[in-house]
Short mmCIF file of the C-alpha atoms (twelve columns), coordinates in Angstrom:
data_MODEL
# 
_entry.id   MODEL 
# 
loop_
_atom_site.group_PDB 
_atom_site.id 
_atom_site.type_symbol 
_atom_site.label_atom_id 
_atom_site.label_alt_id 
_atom_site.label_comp_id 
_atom_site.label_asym_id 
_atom_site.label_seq_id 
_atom_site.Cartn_x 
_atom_site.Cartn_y 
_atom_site.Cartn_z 
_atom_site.pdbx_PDB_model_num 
ATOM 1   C CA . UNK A 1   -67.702 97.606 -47.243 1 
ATOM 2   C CA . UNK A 2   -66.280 94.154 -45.617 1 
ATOM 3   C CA . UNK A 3   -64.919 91.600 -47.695 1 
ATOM 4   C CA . UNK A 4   -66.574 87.982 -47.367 1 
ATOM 5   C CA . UNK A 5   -64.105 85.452 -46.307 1 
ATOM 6   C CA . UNK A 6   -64.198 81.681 -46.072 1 
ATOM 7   C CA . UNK A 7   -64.873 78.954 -48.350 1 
ATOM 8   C CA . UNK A 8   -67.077 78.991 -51.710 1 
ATOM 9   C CA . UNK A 9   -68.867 76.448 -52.330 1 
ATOM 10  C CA . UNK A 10  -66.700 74.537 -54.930 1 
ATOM 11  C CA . UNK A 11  -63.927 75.149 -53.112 1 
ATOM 12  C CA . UNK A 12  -65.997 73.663 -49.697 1 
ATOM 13  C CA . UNK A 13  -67.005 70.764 -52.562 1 
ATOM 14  C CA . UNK A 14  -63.197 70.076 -53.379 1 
ATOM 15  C CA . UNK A 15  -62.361 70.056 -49.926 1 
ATOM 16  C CA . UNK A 16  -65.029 67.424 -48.969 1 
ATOM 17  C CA . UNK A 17  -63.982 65.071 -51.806 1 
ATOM 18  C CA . UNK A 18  -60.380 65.417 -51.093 1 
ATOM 19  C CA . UNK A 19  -61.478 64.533 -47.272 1 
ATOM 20  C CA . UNK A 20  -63.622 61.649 -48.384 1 
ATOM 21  C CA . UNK A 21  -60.719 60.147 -50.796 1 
ATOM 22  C CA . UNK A 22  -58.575 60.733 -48.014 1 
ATOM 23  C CA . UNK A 23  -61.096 58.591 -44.946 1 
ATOM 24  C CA . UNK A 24  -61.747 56.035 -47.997 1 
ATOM 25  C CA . UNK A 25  -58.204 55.242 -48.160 1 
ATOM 26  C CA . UNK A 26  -57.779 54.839 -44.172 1 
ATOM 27  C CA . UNK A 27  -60.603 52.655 -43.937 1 
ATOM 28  C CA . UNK A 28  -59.347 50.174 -46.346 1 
ATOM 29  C CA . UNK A 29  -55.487 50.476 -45.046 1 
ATOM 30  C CA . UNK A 30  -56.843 49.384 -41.508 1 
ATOM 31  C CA . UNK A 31  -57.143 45.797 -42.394 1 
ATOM 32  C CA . UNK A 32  -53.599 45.470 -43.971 1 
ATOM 33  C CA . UNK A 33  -52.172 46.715 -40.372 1 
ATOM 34  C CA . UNK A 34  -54.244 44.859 -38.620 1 
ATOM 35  C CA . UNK A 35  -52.849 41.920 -40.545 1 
ATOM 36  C CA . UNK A 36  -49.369 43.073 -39.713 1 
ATOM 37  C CA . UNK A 37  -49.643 43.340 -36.099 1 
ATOM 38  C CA . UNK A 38  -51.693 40.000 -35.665 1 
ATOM 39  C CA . UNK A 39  -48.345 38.429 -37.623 1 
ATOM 40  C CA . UNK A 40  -45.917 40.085 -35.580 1 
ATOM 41  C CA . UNK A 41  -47.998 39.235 -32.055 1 
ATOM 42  C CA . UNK A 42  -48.250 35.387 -33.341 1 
ATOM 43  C CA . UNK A 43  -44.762 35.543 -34.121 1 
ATOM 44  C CA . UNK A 44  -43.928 36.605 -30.599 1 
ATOM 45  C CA . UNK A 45  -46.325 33.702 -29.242 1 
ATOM 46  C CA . UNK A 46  -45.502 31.255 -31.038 1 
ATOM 47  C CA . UNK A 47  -41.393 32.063 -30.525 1 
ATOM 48  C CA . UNK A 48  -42.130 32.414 -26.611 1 
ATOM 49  C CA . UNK A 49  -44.375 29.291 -26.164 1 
ATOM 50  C CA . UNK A 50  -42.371 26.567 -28.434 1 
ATOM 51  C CA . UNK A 51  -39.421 24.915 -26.856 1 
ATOM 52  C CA . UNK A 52  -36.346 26.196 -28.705 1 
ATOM 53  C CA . UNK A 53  -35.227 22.635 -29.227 1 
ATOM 54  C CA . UNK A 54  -38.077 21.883 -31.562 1 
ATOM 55  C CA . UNK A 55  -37.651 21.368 -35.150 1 
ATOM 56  C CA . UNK A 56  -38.709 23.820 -37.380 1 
ATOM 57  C CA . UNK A 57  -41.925 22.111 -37.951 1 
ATOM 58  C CA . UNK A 58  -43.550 22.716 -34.595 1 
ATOM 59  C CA . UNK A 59  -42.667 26.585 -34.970 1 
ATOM 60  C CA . UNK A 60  -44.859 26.285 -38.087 1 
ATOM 61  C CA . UNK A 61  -47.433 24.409 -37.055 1 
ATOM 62  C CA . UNK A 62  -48.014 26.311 -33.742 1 
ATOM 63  C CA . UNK A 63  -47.860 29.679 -35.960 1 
ATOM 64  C CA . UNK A 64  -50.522 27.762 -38.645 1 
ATOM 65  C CA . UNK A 65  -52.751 27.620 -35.525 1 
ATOM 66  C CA . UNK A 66  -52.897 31.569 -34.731 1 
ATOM 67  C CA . UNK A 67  -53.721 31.824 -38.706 1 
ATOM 68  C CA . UNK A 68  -56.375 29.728 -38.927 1 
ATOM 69  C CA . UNK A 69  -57.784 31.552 -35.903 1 
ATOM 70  C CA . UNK A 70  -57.053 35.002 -37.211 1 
ATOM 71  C CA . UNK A 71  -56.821 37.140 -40.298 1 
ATOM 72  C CA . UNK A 72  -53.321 35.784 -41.455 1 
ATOM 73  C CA . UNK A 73  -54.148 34.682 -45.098 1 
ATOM 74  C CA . UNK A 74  -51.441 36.883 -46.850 1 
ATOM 75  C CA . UNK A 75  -48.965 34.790 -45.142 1 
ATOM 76  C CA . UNK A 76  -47.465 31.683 -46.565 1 
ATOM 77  C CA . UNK A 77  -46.697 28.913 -43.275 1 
ATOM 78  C CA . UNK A 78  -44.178 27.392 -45.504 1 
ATOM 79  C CA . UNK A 79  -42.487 30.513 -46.264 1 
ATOM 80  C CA . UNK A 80  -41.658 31.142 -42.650 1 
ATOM 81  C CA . UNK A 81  -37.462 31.407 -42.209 1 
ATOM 82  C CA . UNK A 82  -36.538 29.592 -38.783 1 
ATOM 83  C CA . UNK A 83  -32.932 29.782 -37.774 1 
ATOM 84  C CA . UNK A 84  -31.454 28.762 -34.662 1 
ATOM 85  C CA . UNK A 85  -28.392 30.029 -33.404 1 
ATOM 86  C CA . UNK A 86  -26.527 29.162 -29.816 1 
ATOM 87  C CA . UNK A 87  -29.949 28.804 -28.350 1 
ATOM 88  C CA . UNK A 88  -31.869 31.441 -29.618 1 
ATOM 89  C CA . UNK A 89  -34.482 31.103 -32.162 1 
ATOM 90  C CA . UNK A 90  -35.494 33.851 -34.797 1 
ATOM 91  C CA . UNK A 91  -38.148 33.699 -37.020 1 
ATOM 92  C CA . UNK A 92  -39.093 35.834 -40.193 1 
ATOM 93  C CA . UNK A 93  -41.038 37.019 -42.937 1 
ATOM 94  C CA . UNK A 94  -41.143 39.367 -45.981 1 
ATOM 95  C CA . UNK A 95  -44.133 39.037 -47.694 1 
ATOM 96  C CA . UNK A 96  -46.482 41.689 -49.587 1 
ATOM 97  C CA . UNK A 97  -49.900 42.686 -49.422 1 
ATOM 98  C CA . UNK A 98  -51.738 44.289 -52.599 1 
ATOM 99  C CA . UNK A 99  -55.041 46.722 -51.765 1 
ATOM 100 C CA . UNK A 100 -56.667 47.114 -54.756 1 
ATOM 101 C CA . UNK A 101 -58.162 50.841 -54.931 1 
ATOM 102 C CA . UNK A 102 -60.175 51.177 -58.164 1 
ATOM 103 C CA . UNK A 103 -59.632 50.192 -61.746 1 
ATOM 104 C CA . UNK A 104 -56.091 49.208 -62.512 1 
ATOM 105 C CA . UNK A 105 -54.793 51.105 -60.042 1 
ATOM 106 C CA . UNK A 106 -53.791 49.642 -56.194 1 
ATOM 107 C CA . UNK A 107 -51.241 50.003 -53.286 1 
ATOM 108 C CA . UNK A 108 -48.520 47.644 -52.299 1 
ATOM 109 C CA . UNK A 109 -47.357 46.971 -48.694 1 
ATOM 110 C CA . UNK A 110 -44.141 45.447 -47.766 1 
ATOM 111 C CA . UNK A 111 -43.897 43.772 -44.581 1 
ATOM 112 C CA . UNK A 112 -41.036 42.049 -42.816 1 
ATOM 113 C CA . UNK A 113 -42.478 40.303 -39.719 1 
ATOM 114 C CA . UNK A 114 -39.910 38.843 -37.149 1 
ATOM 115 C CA . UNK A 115 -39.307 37.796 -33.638 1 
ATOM 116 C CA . UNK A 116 -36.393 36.176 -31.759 1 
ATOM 117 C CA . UNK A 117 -36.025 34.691 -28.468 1 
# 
């Protein structure tokens, strides 16, 4: 007599909910890292494009041009560190995203976004 092997069905059951928790969860991380590398490809722009002699105002308001245009709402324009040192110019930002999940419980992301030129 053989033995039967593979999956029963509740443990096939807890496999598919652990699989469907698990694609739930991916799908609603994509946004946040979409945000992340939109910030860190504007930051790159907007560092490569702006004359480094420029007050810290135009890096700002050529950076509050690739937010209004993208998904950049977790970031604060004001918020923005510019330094300028010998002729280079860095730019930076920690901020924190929050994905809710269900009920009271969520995820938090910590980004630090930067770019120097």
């Amino acid at each position: 007599m053989k033995r039967q092997k593979g999956l029963s069905l509740v443990s096939a059951f807890l496999v598919g909910i652990f699989l469907i928790a698990a694609l739930i969860l991916g799908f609603k991380m994509v946004p946040v890292y979409n945000e992340y590398y939109s910030a860190q490809k504007a930051f790159n722009a907007v560092v490569h494009d702006v004359d480094p002699m420029s007050p810290p105002a135009a890096f700002r308001s050529a950076f509050q041009r690739f937010k209004d245009v993208g998904d950049l709402d977790s970031i604060d324009v004001q918020a923005i560190d510019i330094s300028k040192d010998s002729g280079k110019v860095t730019m930076q930002i920690a901020y924190r995203r929050e994905l809710p999940l269900f009920a009271n419980i969520g995820l938090y992301f910590n980004f630090n976004v930067s770019a120097t030129k």
